[in-house]
C-alpha positions in Angstrom: -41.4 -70.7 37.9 -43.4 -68.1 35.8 -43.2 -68.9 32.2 -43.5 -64.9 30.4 -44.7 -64.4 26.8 -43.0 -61.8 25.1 -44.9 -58.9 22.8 -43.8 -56.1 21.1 -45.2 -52.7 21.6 -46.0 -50.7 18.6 -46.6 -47.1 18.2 -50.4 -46.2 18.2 -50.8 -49.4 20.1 -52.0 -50.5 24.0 -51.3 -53.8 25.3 -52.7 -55.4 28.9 -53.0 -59.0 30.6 -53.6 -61.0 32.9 -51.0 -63.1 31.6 -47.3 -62.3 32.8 -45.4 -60.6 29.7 -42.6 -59.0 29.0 -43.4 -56.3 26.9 -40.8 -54.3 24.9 -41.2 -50.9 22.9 -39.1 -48.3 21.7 -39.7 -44.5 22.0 -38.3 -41.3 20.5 -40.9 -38.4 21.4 -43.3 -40.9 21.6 -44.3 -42.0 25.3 -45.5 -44.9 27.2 -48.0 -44.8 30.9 -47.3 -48.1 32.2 -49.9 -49.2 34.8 -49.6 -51.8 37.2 -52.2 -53.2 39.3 -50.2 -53.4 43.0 -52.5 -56.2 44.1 -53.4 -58.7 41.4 -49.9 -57.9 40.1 -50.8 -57.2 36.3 -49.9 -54.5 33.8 -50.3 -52.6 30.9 -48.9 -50.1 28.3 -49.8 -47.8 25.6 -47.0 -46.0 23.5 -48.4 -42.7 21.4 -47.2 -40.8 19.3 -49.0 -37.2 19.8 -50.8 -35.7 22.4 -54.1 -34.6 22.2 -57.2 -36.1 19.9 -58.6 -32.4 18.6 -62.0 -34.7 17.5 -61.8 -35.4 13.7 -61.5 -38.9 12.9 -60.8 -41.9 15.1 -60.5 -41.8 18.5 -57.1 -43.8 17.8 -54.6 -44.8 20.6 -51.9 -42.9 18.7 -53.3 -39.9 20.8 -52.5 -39.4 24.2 -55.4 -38.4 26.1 -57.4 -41.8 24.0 -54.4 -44.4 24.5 -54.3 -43.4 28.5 -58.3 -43.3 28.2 -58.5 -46.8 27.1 -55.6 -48.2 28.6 -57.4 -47.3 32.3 -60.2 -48.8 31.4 -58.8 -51.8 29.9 -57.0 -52.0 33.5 -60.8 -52.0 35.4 -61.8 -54.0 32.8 -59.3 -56.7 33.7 -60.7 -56.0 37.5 -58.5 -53.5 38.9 -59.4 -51.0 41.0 -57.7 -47.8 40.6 -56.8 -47.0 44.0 -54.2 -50.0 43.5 -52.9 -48.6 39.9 -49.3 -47.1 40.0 -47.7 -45.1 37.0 -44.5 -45.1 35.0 -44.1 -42.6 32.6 -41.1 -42.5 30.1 -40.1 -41.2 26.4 -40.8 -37.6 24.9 -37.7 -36.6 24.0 -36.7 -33.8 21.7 -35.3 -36.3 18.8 -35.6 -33.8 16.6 -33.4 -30.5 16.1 -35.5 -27.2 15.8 -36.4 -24.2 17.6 -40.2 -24.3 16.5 -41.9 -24.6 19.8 -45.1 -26.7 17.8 -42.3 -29.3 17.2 -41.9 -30.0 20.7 -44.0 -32.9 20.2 -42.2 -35.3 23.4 -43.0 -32.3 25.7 -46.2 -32.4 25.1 -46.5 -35.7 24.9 -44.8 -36.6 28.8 -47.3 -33.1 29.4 -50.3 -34.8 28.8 -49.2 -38.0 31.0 -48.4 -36.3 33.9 -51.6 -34.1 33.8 -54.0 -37.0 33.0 -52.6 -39.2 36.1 -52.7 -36.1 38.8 -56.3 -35.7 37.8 -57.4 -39.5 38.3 -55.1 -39.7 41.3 -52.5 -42.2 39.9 -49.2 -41.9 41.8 -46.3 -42.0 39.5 -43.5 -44.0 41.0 -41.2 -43.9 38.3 -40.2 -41.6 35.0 -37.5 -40.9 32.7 -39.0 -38.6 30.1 -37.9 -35.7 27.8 -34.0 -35.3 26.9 -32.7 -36.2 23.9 -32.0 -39.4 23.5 -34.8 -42.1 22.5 -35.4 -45.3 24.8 -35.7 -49.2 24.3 -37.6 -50.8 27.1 -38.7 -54.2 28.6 -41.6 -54.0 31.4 -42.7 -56.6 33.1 -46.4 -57.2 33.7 -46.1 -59.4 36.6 -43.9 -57.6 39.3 -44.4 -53.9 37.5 -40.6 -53.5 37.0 -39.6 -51.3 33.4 -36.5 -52.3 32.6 -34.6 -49.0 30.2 -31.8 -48.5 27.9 -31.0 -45.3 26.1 -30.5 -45.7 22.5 -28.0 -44.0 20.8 -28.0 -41.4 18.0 -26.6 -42.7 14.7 -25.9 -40.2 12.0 -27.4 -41.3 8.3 -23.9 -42.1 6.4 -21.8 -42.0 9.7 -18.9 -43.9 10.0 -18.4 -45.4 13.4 
């Protein structure tokens, strides 16, 4: 029987092992690449929170075209080879009411996934992105599966 640690994803964060894990995160317009390694059966993740890194500062995993960045390497690193990576891309959605087109953060942000695996050649099996709703989910390093639940909108002073 395989015994799974558990982690919790942050935002601005990457995780990847060796080790089977279930890993959960939550995501609004945030989104998460999962990669999974077919053949040696391990995963990773990365959940960030904007799209592009325009070059000032850190080169932090909050941005998505560093936390994809480092989360493939961190995959070779562990020995995969990327012709046995698949994708699953999910989050961005539009959590936030406006009509100001530089607010449509998630769009961007599922934008740059997409983009960023079609030009490495990294089929994506899998994706639930954009909407409005935000998402919990659970993935599991060992057999690749991303488990989702949609998580509901709750009004500040609501009654239910």
């Amino acid at each position: 029987m395989i015994e799974y640690k558990k982690h919790f994803l942050y935002p601005a964060a990457m995780f990847a092992s060796k080790e089977p894990h279930v890993i959960t995160t939550l995501l609004g317009s945030c989104v998460s690449v999962f990669l999974y390694d077919t053949y040696q059966k391990i995963g990773g993740v990365n959940h960030y929170m904007l799209p592009l890194w325009n070059g000032d500062g850190l080169a932090s995993p909050k941005f998505g075209n560093i936390a994809i960045k480092m989360l493939l390497e961190k995959m070779k690193g562990m020995g995969s080879r990327q012709d046995n990576l698949v994708a699953k891309v999910f989050g961005g959605a539009a959590v936030l009411e406006t009509k100001k087109q530089v607010f449509f953060i998630g769009d961007r942000n599922v934008d740059v996934a997409y983009e960023y695996m079609r030009n490495e050649g990294i089929k994506i099996v899998a994706a639930s992105t954009r909407g409005k709703q935000g998402r919990k989910l659970l993935f599991n390093t060992y057999s690749g599966e991303v488990k989702q639940k949609y998580i509901e909108k709750v009004l500040q002073g609501a009654v239910k």
